[in-house]
N, C-alpha and C positions, 0 to 999 in steps of 0.2 A: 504494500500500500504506500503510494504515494503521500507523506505531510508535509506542506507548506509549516514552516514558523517565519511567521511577519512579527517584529522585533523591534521597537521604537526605545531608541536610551532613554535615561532621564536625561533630565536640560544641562544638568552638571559634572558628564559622563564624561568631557575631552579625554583628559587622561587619564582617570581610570582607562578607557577602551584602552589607548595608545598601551599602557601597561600590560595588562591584562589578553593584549592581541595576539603575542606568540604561541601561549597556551592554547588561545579558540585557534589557532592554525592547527597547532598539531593534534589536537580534538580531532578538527575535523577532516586531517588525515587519517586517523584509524578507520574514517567510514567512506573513505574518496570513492569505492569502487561502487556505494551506494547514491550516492552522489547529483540528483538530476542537472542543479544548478547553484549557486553559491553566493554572497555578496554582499557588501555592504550598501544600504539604502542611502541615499546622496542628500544632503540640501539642495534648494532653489541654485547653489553655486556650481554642482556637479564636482565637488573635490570634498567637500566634510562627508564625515561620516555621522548620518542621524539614527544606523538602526542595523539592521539584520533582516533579507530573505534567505534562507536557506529550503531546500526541496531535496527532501532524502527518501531512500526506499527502506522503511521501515513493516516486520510484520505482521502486525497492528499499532495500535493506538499507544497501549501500553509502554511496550517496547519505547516508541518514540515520545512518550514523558518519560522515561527511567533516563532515556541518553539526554535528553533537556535535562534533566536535575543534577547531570554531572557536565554540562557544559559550561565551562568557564565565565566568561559572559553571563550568563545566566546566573550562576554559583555567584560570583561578585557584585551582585547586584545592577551590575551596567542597566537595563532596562527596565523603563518604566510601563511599559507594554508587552504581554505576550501574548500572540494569536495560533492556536497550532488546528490545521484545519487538514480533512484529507483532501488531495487531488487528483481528479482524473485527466492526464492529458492528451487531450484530441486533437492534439494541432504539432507536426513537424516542426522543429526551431531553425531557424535558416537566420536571424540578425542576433547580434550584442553576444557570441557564443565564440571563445577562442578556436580559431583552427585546428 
């Protein structure tokens, strides 16, 4: 199963993230090969970082809160928002996707 986590910091999160960033990397290398898409959500500027989409294959529901509750980011508080929803994707990705 497909879950979206849509991830909004709080307002006072700069550097916490910037700290806290190595660890959500290598997090989420243990699950790369699950992996749909990845990314930090942008401000209005296209350079800050205001949040977190991630899309993993998880199998179920459960599973994908157990690995949220040990996700870094998440574990330190950085977000003021968390949405974790399943998705079914029906559409081929063809733009904003590394070669």
């Amino acid at each position: 199963m497909l879950c979206t986590f849509h991830m909004i910091d709080r307002l006072d999160a700069g550097d916490l993230r910037q700290q806290v960033r190595p660890a959500h990397k290598a997090y989420l290398a243990q699950v790369q090969d699950r992996i749909a898409f990845a990314g930090p959500l942008l401000d209005e500027d296209g350079q800050t970082m205001r949040g977190s989409l991630l899309v993993i294959d998880f199998p179920h529901r459960e599973a994908a809160l157990a690995w949220l509750a040990q996700e870094p980011f998440h574990a330190a508080g950085l977000y003021a928002q968390v949405q974790l929803h399943a998705f079914l994707n029906l559409w081929p990705q063809r733009v904003g996707f590394a070669p």
